[in-house]
N, C-alpha and C positions, 0 to 999 in steps of 0.2 A: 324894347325887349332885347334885340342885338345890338344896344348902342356897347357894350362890355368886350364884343367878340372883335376879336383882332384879324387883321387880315388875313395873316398867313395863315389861323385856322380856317377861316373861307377857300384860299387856295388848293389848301391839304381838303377840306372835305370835295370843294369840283372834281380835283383829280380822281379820289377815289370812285365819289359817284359817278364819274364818268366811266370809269373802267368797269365797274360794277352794271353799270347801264349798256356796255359795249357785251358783255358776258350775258345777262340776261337775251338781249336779242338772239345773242351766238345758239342760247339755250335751247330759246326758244317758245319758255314757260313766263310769259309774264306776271305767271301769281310770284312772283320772285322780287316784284318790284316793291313787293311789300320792307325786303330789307332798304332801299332808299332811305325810309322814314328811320330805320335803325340805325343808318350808317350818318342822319342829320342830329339825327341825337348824340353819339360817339361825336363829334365833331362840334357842334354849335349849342343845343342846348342844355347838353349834358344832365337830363332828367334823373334815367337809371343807369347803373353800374353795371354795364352790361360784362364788365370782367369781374366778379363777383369776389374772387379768390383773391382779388388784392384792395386792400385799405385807400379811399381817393384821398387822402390827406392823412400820411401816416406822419407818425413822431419822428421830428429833425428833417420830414421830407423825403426821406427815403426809404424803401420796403423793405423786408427782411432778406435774408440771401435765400431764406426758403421759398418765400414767396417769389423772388425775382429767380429763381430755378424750377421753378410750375410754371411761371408767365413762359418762358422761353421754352419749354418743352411743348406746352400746351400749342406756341405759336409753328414749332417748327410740323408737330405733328397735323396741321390743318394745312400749313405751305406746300409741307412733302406730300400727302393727300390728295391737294387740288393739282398741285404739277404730277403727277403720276396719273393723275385721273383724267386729264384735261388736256398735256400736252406729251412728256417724255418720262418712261419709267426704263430700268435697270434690270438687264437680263442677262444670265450666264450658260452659259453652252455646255451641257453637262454628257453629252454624247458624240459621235462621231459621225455622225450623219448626214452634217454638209462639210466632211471636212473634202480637200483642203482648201477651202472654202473659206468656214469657219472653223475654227478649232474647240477642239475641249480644253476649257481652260478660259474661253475668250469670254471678257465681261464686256458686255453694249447696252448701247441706248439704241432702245424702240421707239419710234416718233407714232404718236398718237394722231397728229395731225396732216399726216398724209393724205388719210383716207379718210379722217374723221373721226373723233374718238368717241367709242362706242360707251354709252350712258350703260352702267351697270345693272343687273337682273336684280341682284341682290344685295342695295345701298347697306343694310344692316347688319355691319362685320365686324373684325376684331381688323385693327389697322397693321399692316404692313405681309399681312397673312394672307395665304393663296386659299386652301380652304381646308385647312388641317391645324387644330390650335398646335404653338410649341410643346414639344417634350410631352407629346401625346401619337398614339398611333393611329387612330380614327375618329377624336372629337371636331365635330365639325365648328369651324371659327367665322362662322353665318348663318345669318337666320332667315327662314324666310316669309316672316312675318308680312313684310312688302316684295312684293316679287311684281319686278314693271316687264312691262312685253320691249322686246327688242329696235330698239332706234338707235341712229346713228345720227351724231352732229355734222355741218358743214365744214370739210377739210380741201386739202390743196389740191387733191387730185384721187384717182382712182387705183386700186390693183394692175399692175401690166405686167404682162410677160416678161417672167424672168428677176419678175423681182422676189427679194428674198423679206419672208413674210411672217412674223411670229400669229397663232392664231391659237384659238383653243382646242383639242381632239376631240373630232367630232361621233367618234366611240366611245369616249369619258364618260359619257353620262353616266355609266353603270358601272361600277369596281365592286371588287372582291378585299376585303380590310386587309386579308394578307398576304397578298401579292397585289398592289395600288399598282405596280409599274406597268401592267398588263390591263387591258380592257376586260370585261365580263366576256364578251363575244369572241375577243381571241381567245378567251379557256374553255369557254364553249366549244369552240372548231378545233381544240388541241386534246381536250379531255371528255367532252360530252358534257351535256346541260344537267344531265341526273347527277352524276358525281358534284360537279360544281356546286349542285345546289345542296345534297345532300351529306357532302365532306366538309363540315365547320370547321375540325380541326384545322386539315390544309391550306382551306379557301376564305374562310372567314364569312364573316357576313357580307350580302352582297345590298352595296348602298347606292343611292343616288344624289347626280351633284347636276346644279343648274348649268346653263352654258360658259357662266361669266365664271364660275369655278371650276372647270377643267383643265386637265393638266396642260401649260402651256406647250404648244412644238414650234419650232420654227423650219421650215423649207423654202425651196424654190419653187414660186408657181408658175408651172410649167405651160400649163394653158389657163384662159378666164371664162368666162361662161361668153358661147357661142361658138368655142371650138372643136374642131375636131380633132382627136389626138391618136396617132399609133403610134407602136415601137417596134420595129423588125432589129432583130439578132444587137440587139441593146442602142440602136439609136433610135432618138425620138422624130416626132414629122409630125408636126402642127399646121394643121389647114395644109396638107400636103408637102410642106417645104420643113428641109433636115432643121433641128433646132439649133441656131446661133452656138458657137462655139463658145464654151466658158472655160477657163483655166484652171477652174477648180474641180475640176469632175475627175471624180476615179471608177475604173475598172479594176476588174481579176488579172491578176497575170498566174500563172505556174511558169517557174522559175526551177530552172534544176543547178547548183553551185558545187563549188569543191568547196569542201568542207561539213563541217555540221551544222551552221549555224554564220548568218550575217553578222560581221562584225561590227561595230558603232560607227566606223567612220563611212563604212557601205551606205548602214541607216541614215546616218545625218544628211549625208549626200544626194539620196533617193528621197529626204523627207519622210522618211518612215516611222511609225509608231511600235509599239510590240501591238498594238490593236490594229495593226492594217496587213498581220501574217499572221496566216494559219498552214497547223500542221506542224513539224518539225524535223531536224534531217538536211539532208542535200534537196530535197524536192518539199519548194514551197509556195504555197499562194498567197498573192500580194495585191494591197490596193496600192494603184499606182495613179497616178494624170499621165497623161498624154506627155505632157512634156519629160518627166523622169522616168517614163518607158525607154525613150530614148536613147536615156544617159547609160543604161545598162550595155547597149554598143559597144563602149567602152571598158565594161571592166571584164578582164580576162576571167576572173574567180565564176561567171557566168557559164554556163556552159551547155543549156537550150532555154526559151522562154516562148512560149504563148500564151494568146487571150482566151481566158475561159469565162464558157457562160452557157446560157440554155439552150438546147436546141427548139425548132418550131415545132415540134411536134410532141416535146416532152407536154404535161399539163402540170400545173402546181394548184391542188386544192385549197392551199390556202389562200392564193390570188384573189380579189375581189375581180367578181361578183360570189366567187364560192360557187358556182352554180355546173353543174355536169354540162351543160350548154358547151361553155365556155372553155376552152382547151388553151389557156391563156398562165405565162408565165411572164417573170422579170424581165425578161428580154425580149419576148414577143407577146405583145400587148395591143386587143384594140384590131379594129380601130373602135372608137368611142366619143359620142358629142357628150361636151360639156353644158349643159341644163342650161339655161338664159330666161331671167325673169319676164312673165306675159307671153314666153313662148309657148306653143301648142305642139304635141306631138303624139303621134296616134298609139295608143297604147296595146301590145300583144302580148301573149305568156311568152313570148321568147325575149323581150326589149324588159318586161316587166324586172327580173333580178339588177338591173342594173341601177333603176330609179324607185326602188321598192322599198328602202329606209330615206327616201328624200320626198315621198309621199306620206307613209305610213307613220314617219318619226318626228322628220325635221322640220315638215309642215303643217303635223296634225290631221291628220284624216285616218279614219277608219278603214284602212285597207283588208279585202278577203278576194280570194280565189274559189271561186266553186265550181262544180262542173263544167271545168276550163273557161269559164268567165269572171272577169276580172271586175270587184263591185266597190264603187268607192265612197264611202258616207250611204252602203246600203242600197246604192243604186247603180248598175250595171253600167260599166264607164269605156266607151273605146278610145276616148283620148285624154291626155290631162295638160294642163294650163301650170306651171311652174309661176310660185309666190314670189322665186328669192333669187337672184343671181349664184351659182357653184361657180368652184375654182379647182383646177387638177395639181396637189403640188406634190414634190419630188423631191430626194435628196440628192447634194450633190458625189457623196459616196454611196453612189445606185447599187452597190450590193450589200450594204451595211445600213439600210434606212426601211422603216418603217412608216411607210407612205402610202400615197391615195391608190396605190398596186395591190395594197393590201386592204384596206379599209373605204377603199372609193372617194368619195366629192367633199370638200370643204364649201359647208353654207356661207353665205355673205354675212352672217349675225354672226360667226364664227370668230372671224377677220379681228385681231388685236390692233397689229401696226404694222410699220412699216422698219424692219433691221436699218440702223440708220449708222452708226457708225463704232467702232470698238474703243473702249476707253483704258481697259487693261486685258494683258493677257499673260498667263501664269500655263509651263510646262508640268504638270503633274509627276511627270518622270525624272524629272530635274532637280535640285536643293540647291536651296540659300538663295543668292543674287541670281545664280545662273539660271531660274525657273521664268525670270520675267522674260516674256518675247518683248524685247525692246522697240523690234523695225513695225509690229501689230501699234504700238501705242495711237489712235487718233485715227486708223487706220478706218476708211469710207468701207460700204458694204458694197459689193458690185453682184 
């Protein structure tokens, strides 16, 4: 029956099945090894045509160019697919919120295999789309006809401190069609729940999207789950010790200058944006690093600067937890433990705001408060048992980010990858040649 079959097609089919064999265990689903038998066919006894769209024996031996431009597209759109899905996908920095850090502008690879790449909620989509078909405003480009519960596959290593982490918003779940860039809950705390719901015009309809389809963010995760985190007068202090120094962190300054206005060469040299000054005039605020606070020593055209930030006693309502409790802003935060899966902690209406959407939302339970008793799945709870590892993250322009200050704890189903290194970076403020940042090119993420 194989006296026909040539070596090298044996060669070429072991390797495959073996890779294929090496990926199902990876998987983890051995109903998978049913393709074996598909990939012995494709290779040794070539029953059916498993590539359908092309001729096995066409005239003169060769296929049409149409056909041989389906085969290739077809093939690239399952390569691109399974490498984005399995090990490394393409992400651009469209904000400034870990700059200078990361920049706006900068294109990277997210490694999927750091931490394991998480098997998607929603396998049945339109390919290369987040969850908005093109040249549409709110057609969704996923279905959720299958909808799998959340696993992660075996990867190199875990979440740590400080590293920089693309993952999904864990506020996403719920948007408003006409303003996506906003959560539901933030228009809730900035406009009230009645208007939101009942101003269509403004607000649009208000939709919901799986985990695996919320808007990507990337930050710094500041603490992992088991920590404990404060922040007095804008430094952070993990498990009691200052957080490691990072080079990319900016602060406030107010700067007072001669003149009206920074000139370009001022900017280039401070590393400045027009999006890191606000205000306008002699008297300006600036996100600056540490290190080009500095460099201001020097220039005469200066002529006072300080750090501005919040004091301890102001309160910011918008701060997570939101709660009157809590007298907590950007720069005095906390302190606060970060949740750790199988841990146990006693639950009180005072502790409750803080873990009250990571009971209620992210792990499913029935939460109520009634006559100051706190009832969980309908039965009176004084402490609860956490399902899932949280992560506290941060940006590295901590007054220009929108982070777990505002919105609280990143779940472990959350977790995308892992920022792995920049591949290109483009000045938006810049044209032609001079846009590209050259010295970013290949540049590792720290």
């Amino acid at each position: 029956m194989f006296k026909n079959i040539s070596k090298g097609q044996w060669i070429t089919f072991g390797i495959v099945a073996g890779l294929y064999l090496l990926w199902v265990i990876w998987l983890g689903n051995f109903w998978w090894l049913i393709g074996v038998g598909i990939i012995f066919d494709m290779y040794i006894t070539e029953k059916v045509n498993w590539t359908f769209w092309k001729k096995r024996n066409p005239v003169g031996g060769k296929q049409t160019k149409l056909v041989e431009w389906v085969d290739a597209i077809i093939f690239a759109v399952i390569a691109a697919t399974f490498i984005r899905l399995f090990f490394i996908e393409a992400y651009t920095i469209p904000t400034s919120s870990m700059e200078k850090s990361m920049m706006v502008g900068d294109y990277l690879f997210v490694s999927k295999t750091s931490y394991g790449p998480k098997l998607p909620n929603t396998p049945v989509a339109f390919p290369f789309v987040h969850h908005t078909m093109p040249f549409t405003a709110a057609t969704r480009s996923f279905s959720e006809v299958i909808h799998n519960d959340y696993r992660r596959l075996a990867g190199f290593g875990k979440v740590k401190n400080d590293d920089v982490v693309v993952f999904n918003f864990p506020e996403g779940d719920t948007v408003c069609t006409n303003m996506q860039e906003r959560s539901y809950y933030d228009l809730v705390r900035s406009y009230g729940r009645e208007r939101v719901v009942s101003d269509k015009r403004s607000f649009g309809d208000i939709i919901y999207r799986p985990v695996d389809k919320r808007e990507n963010y990337i930050k710094r995760c500041i603490a992992i789950a088991g920590d404990s985190l404060k922040i007095e007068s804008g430094k952070v202090y993990v498990n009691g010790k200052l957080q490691k120094e990072i080079p990319g962190i900016q602060s406030k300054y107010l700067i007072t200058i001669q003149g009206n206005s920074l000139n370009p060469n001022a900017m280039e040299k401070l590393d400045i944006t027009p999006e890191d000054i606000e205000g306008s005039g002699s008297r300006l605020v600036v996100s600056l690093t540490a290190e080009n606070y500095k460099k201001l020593e020097g220039m005469k055209f200066v002529t006072s600067k300080e750090q501005v930030g919040w004091s301890k006693d102001e309160r910011d309502p918008s701060i997570f937890p939101s709660d009157e409790q809590y007298t907590w802003n950007l720069d005095n935060f906390g302190p606060i433990w970060v949740p750790k899966k199988g841990t146990t902690i006693q639950l009180t209406t005072k502790n409750l705001p803080l873990y009250k959407r990571i009971i209620d939302v992210y792990e499913e339970n029935d939460l109520a408060v009634r006559n100051g008793e706190i009832y969980i799945n309908g039965a009176v709870a004084k402490d609860y048992t956490f399902k899932l590892d949280y992560f506290w993250m941060m940006g590295d322009n901590r007054y220009n980010s929108a982070d777990s200050r505002f919105w609280g704890f990143v779940p472990e189903d959350h977790v995308v990858g892992k920022a792995s290194f920049v591949w290109l970076s483009l000045d938006k403020n810049k044209s032609f040649l001079s846009k590209i940042r050259w010295n970013r090119f290949f540049m590792g993420v720290k």
